[in-house]
C-alpha positions in Angstrom: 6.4 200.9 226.9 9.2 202.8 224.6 9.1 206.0 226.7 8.8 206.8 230.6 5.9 208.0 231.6 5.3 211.2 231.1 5.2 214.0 234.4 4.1 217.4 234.4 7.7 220.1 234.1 7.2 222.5 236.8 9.6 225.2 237.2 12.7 223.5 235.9 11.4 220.1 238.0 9.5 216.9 236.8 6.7 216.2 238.7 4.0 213.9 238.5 0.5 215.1 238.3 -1.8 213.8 240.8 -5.1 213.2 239.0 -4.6 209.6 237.9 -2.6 208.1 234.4 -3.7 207.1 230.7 -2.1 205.2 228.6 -1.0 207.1 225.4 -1.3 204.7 222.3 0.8 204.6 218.9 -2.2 205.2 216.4 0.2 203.3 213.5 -0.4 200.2 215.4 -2.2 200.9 218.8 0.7 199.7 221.0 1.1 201.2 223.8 4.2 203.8 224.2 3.7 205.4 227.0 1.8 206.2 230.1 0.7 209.9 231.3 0.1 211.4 234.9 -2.8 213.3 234.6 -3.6 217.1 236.0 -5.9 218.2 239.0 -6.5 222.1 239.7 -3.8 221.9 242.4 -1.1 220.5 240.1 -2.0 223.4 237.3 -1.6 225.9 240.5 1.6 224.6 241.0 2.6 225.5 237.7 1.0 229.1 237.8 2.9 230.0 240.6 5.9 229.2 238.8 5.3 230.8 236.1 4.4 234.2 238.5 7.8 233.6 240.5 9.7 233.9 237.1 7.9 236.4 235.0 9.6 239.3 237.0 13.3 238.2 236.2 12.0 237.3 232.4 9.7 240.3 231.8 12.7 243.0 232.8 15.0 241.1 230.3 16.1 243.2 227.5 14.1 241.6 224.1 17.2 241.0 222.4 18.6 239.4 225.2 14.9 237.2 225.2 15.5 236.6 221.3 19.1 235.0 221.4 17.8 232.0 223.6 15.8 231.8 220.3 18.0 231.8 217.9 19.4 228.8 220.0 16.2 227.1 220.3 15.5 227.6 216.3 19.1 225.8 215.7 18.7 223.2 218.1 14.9 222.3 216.2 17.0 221.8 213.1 19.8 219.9 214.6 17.3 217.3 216.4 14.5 217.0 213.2 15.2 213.5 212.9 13.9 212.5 216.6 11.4 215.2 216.8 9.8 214.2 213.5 9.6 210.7 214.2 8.4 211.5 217.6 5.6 213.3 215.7 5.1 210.4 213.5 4.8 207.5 216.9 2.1 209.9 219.3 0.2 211.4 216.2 0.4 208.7 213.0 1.7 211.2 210.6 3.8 210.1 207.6 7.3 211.0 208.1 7.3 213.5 205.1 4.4 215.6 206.9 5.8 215.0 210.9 8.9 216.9 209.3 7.2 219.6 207.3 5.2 220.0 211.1 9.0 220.7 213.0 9.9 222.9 209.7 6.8 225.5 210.6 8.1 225.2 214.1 11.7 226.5 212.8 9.5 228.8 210.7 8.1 229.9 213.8 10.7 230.7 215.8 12.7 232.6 213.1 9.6 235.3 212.7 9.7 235.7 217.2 13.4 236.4 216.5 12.3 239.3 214.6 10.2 241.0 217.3 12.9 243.2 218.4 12.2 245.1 214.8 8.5 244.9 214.8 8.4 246.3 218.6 10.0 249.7 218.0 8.8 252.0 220.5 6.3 254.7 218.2 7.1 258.0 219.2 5.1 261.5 217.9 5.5 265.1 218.6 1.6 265.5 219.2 1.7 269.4 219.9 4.6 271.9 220.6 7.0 270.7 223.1 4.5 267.7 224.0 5.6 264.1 223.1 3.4 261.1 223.1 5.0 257.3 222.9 3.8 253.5 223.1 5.4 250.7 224.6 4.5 247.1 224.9 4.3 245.2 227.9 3.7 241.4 228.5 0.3 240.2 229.5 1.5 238.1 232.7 1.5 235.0 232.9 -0.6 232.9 229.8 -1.9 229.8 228.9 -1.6 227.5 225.7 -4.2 225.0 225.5 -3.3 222.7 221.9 -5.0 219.9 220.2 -3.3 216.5 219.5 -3.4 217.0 215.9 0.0 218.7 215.3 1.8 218.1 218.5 5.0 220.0 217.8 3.8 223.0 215.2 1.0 224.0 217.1 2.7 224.8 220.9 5.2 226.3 218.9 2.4 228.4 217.1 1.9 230.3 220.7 5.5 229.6 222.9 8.0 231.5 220.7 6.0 234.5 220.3 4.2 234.9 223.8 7.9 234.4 225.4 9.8 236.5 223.2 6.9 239.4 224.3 8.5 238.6 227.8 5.4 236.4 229.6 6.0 233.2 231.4 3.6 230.2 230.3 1.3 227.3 231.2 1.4 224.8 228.1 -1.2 222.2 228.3 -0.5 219.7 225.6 -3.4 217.0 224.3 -3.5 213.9 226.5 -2.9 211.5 223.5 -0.4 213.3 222.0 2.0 214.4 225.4 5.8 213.4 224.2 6.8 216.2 222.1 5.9 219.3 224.6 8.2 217.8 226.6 11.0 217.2 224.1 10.5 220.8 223.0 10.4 222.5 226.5 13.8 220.1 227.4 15.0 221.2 223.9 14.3 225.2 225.3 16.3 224.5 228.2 19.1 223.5 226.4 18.9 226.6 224.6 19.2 228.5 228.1 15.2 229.4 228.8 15.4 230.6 232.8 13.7 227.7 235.1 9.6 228.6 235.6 9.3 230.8 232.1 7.6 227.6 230.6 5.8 225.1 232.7 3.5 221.9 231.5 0.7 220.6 232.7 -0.4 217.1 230.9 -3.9 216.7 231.7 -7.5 216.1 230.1 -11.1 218.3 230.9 -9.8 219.4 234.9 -6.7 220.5 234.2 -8.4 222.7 231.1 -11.2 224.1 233.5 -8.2 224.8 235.8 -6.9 227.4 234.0 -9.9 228.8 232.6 -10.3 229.3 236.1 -7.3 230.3 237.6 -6.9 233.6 238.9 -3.0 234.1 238.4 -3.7 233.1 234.4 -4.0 236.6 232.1 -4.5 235.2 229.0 -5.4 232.2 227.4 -5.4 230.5 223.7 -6.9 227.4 222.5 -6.5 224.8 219.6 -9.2 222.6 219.2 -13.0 221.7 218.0 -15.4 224.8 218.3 -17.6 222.6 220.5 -14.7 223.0 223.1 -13.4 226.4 222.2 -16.7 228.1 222.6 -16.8 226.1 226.7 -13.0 227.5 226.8 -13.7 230.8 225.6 -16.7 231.7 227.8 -15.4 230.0 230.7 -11.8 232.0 230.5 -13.7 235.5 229.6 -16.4 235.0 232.3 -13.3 235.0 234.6 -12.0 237.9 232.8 -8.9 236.7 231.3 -8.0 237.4 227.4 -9.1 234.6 225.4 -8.4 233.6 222.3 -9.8 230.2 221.1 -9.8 228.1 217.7 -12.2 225.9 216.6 -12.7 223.7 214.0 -13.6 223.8 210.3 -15.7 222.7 207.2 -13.6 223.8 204.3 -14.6 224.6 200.9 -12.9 224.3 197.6 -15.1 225.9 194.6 -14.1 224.4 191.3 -14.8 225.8 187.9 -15.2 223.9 184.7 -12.4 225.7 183.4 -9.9 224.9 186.4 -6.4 223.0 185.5 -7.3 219.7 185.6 -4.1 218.2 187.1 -3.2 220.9 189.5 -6.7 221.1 190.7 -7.1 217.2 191.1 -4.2 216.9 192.7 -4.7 219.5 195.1 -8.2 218.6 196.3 -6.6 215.1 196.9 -3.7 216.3 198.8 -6.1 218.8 200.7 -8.5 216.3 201.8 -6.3 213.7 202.9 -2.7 215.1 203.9 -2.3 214.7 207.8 -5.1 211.9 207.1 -7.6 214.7 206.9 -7.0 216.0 210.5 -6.3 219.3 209.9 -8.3 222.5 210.4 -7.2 223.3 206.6 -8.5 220.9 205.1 -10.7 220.6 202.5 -13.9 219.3 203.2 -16.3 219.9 200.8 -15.8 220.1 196.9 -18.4 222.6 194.9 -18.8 221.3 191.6 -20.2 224.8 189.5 -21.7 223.4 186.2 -20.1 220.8 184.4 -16.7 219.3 186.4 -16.9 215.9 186.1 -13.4 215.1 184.1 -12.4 216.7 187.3 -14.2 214.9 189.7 -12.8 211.9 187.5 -9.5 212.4 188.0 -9.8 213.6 191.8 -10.7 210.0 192.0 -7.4 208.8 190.4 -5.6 210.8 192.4 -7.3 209.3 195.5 -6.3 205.9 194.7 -2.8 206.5 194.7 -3.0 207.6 198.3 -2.5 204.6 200.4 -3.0 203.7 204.3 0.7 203.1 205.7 2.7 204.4 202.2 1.8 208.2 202.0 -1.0 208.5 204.4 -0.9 208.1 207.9 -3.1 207.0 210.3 -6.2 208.5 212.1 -5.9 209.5 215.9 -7.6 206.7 217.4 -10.5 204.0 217.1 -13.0 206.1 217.8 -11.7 208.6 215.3 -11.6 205.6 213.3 -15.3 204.5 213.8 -16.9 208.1 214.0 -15.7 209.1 210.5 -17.1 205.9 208.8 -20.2 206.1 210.3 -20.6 209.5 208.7 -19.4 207.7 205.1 -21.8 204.8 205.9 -24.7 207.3 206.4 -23.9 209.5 203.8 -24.5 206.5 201.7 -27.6 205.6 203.2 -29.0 209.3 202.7 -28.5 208.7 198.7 -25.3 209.9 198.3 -22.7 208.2 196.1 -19.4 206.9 197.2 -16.9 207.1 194.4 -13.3 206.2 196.3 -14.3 204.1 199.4 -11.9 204.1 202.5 -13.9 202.4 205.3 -12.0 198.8 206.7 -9.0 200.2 205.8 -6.1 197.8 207.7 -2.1 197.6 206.9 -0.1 194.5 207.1 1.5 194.0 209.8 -0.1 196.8 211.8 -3.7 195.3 211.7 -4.7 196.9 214.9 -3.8 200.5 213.8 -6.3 203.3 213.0 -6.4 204.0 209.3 -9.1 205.1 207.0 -8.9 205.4 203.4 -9.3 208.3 200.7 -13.3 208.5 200.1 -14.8 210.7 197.9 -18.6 211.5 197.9 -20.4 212.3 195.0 -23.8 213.9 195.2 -24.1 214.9 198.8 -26.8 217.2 199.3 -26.2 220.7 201.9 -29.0 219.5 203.9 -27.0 215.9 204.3 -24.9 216.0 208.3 -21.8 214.8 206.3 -22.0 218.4 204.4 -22.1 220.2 207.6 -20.3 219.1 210.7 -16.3 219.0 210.9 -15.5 215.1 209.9 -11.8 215.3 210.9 -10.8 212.6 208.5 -9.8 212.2 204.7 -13.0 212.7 203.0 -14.3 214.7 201.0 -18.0 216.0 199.9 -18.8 217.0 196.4 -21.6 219.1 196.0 -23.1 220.4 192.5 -24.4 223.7 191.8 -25.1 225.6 188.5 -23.4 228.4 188.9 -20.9 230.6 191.3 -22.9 232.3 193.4 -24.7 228.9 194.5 -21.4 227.9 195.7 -20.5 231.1 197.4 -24.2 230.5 199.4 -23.6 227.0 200.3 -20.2 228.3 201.6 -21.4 231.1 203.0 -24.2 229.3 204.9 -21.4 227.3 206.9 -21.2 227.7 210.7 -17.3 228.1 210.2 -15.7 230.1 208.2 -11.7 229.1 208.9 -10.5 228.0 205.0 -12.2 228.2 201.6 -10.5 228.1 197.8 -11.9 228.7 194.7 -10.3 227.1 191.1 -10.5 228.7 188.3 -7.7 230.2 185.3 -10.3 233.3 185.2 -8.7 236.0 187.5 -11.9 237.7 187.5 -13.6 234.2 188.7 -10.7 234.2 191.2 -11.7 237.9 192.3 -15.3 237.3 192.9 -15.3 234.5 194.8 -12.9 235.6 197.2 -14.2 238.8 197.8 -17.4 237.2 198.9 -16.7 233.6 200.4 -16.7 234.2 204.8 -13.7 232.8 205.7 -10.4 234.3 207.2 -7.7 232.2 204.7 -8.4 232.2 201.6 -6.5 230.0 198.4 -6.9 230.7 194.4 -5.9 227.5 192.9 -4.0 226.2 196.4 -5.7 223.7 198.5 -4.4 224.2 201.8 -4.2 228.1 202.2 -2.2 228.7 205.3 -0.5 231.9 205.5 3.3 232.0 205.6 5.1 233.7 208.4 4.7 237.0 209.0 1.0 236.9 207.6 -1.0 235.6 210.6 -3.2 232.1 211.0 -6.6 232.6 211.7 -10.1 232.3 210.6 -13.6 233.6 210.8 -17.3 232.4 212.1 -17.2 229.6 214.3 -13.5 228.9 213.7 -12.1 231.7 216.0 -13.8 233.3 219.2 -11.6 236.5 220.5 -10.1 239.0 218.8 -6.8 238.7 216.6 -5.3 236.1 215.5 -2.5 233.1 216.7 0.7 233.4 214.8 2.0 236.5 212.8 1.9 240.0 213.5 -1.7 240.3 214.7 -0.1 238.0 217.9 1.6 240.6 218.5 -1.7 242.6 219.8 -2.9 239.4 222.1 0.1 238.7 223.7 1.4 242.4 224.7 -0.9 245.1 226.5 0.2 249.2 225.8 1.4 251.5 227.5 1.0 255.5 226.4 3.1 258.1 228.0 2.6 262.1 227.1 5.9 264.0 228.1 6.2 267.9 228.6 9.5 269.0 229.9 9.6 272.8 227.7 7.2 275.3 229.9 8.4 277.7 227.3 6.8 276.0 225.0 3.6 277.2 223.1 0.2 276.4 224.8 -2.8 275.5 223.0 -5.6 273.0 224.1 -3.8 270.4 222.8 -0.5 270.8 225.4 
């Protein structure tokens, strides 16, 4: 094995979980790098009373005093890219160009929880003669961060920098598969000078998850993953009466228009379908042809076949991964649709026993067809045909999710329409992969999100702080009416 095995970090100390140990395999070439000690409820209790013995000392501390650790951390994120990225690139399969871009948005990240201390001014109003009402923030408590294997360094840092900044302590639970760069990032935090106990990891698979939906000295918890699991997370966590905020997954539309750029619109599908080998909850999953697109559709399949296993696209998760997303190729096929770009038996020399699948694109896929509905969570893509816009608006509007759509189109009133009726919480005109830059927030609609608010960005702000109102009279002189 390249690393150690990897322990849970438990108020400053490493300890090893006592539920057992997995093997954690490189999906480039399915060695094995390292081993993981597993979570039971006792081991996640461990780590909520650490977090509850340091939230006092870290709650009280001044916010600017919070944010210069952060500053720190963002530096030290920049000054280590190089390991971090190819640390993303060994647990995950990335390419390096997209494990880099991953730590980036993690600098990205921590730059916007550096500016809480001018986003949390204290609101203050003169509500009546010699009366005086105000707001403060205070931190939930101690909270939870539940993420998915699928960006192992972007998406803890979609929830640490934020939630700590606000002043809470933390639980980070980090995907089984995918458990080497928490703990790079919360060794990289104590470098920076984060106080012993204020983040705490648990590795661990479906017990250490229920363990903190059920703990009672959890306040809130967040959760990155398929909606099959954050709907169990999210009515587990609320029936225990925690605040819960939990991501699912995704079936992503793209509406193209006969009059779209043909370049920037083929190259964007292509890039949207298959960048971070299509395991992305931006991705795009399913093209809607309106009217006549085929010289698009044509070159969408050139573009395709310049994308290649092990050059610039990286691998799948795992064999299973590997195997679940041809079958759905193999039965598309079978159910009459037509593969155009085929990516199944995909194999790269001299990493034969790694996980890879193609670029495939599918050509007249009907919505009735399971390839057009459920979350593939691979580099494929879908095309259905329709006659005219509001067909495609339906089709996407009849989707269980609603995380990403994107229409294409050089008609701003095109543009207009369709976004003003697609369901979904990100929307892109002309850009494949619509994620909001900080501080607009991440976060979709449907079955992609189940709470209130969003993850990143301002809206954070609202999950990870609870108010506090105070109405002040000190002037008995003052003028009395019914609102004093």
């Amino acid at each position: 094995m390249k690393y150690p095995p990897v322990s849970n970090y438990v108020g400053g100390e490493l300890i090893n979980g006592s539920n057992g140990s997995l093997d954690v395999l490189s999906p480039i070439d399915g060695s094995i790098i390292t081993k993981v000690f597993l979570s039971s409820a006792e081991d996640v209790d461990k780590a909520v009373r650490a977090a509850k013995e340091a939230l006092p000392a870290w709650s009280e501390m001044p916010i600017k005093e919070r944010v210069q650790i952060f500053f720190k951390y963002k530096q030290l994120l920049e000054n280590n890219m190089e390991e971090l990225t190819n640390l993303v690139v060994e647990e995950n399969g990335k390419t390096y160009g997209e494990a880099k871009a991953e730590v980036l948005k993690s600098a990205e990240l921590t730059e916007f929880a550096c500016s809480m201390p001018q986003l949390l001014s204290t609101e203050l109003l003169e509500v009546s003669k010699g009366v005086e009402c105000r707001e403060e923030r205070y931190p939930v408590g101690v909270v939870a961060s539940i993420s998915p294997f699928n960006f192992p360094n972007m998406v803890p840092n979609w929830t640490i920098p934020n939630a700590l900044v606000l002043g809470n302590t933390m639980i980070l639970k980090p995907s089984e598969v995918v458990p080497l760069s928490a703990m790079r990032i919360v060794k990289i935090l104590e470098e920076a000078g984060l106080p012993k106990g204020v983040l705490n990891i648990v590795q661990g698979t479906q017990e250490a998850v229920e363990a903190i939906c059920d703990n009672p000295g959890i306040d809130a918890v967040s959760f990155v993953g398929s909606t099959k699991v954050a709907k169990i997370v999210y009515r587990r966590a609320a029936s225990n009466l925690k605040r819960v905020l939990a991501l699912g997954g995704a079936k992503n539309h793209l509406i193209v228009l006969p009059d779209a750029h043909l370049k920037m619109t083929a190259s964007n599908v292509a890039a949207s379908m298959s960048g971070c080998a299509g395991q992305r909850c931006m991705a795009a999953a399913v093209m809607v042809g309106v009217g006549d697109v085929n010289h698009i559709i044509d070159e969408l399949c050139n573009e395709a076949r310049k994308i290649v296993p092990g050059e610039n696209l990286g691998s799948v998760i795992s064999a299973e991964a590997k195997e679940r997303i041809e079958n759905y190729i193999t039965e598309a096929e079978n159910d009459g649709a037509k593969i155009l770009v085929d990516g199944r038996n995909s194999t790269v020399a001299g990493k034969e026993n790694g996980f890879y699948v193609a670029p495939t694109v599918i050509d007249f896929v009907k919505p009735e067809m399971r390839i057009a509905k459920e979350e593939v969570f691979g580099p494929v893509i879908s095309i259905l045909r329709v006659d005219n816009v509001d067909e495609a608006i339906e089709i996407e509007n009849n989707s269980n999710y609603g995380n990403a759509a994107a229409v294409f189109t050089q008609s701003g009133g095109a543009a207009n329409y369709v976004t003003e009726r697609v369901s979904a919480g990100m929307i892109g005109v002309n850009i494949g992969v619509p994620v909001p830059r900080e501080p607009f927030a991440f976060g979709g609609w449907n079955e992609s999100r189940f709470g209130v608010g969003d993850i990143t960005g301002r809206s954070s702000i609202q999950f990870w702080t609870k108010t506090k109102k105070i109405t002040t009279k000190w002037n008995p002189e003052s003028q009395v009416n019914w609102m004093s």
